[in-house]
N, C-alpha and C positions, 0 to 999 in steps of 0.2 A: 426260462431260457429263451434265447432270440438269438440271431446272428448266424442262423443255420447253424446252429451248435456250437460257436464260439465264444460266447459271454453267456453269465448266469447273473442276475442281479437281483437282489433285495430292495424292496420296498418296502417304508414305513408306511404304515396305514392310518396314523396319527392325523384327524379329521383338517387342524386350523394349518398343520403345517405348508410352508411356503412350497410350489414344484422346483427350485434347486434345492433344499434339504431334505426330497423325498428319497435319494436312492441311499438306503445304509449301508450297501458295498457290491462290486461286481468283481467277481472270480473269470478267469480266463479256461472256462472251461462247461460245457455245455452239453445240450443232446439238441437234434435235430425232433427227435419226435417224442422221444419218454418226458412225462413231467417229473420235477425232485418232486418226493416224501417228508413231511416234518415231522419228528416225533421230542419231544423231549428236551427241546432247543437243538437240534440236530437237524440237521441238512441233507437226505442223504439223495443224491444223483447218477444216475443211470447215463451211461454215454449209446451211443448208439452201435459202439465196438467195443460192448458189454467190461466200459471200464467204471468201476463203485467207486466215487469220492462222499465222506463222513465230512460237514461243514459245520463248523459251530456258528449258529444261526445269529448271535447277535455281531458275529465279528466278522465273521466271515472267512475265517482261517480254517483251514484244509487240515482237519484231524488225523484220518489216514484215507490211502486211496489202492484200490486189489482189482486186478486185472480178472475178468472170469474166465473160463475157458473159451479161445478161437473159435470161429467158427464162419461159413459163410456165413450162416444166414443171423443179421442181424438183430440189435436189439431193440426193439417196435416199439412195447408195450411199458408203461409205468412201471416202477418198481412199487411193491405189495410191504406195509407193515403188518404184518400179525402178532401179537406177541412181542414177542425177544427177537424176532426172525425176520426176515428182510427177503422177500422173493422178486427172483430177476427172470422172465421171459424172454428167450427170442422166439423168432417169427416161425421155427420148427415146431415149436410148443415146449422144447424142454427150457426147463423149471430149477 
């Protein structure tokens, strides 16, 4: 993510390729401080106003996206894969 949370963009890490066919797609959509999680070809993105976007990692299309509960205090911290399970922090500590 970059853009103070406005863009998210994929990068091919493919050694010879040329830097204009490095970006594999950018999503209009971002965090200012959480990094995405990949698990599985999966994308999954944390905004900083605890909004969860699922990305299909080689396309970059927006599988689904669930709002978490309001709150002042924001979402800070990386999202966590464990499991099957997806943990999301805000800056309160709930979980």
């Amino acid at each position: 993510p970059y853009a103070r949370g406005n863009t998210l963009t994929a990068i091919k890490l493919e050694k010879d390729l040329p830097a204009e066919k490095r970006v594999a797609w950018t999503a209009q959509l971002g965090s200012d401080v959480p990094t995405p999680v990949y698990q599985a070809g999966k994308v999954y993105n944390l905004g900083d106003k605890g909004v969860v976007t699922c990305i299909d990692a080689p396309t970059g299309k927006v599988l689904w996206q669930e709002s978490l509960p309001r709150n002042r205090n924001a979402y800070s911290s990386s999202p966590i894969l464990a499991g099957n399970h997806l943990y999301c922090s805000r800056e309160d500590g709930m979980t």
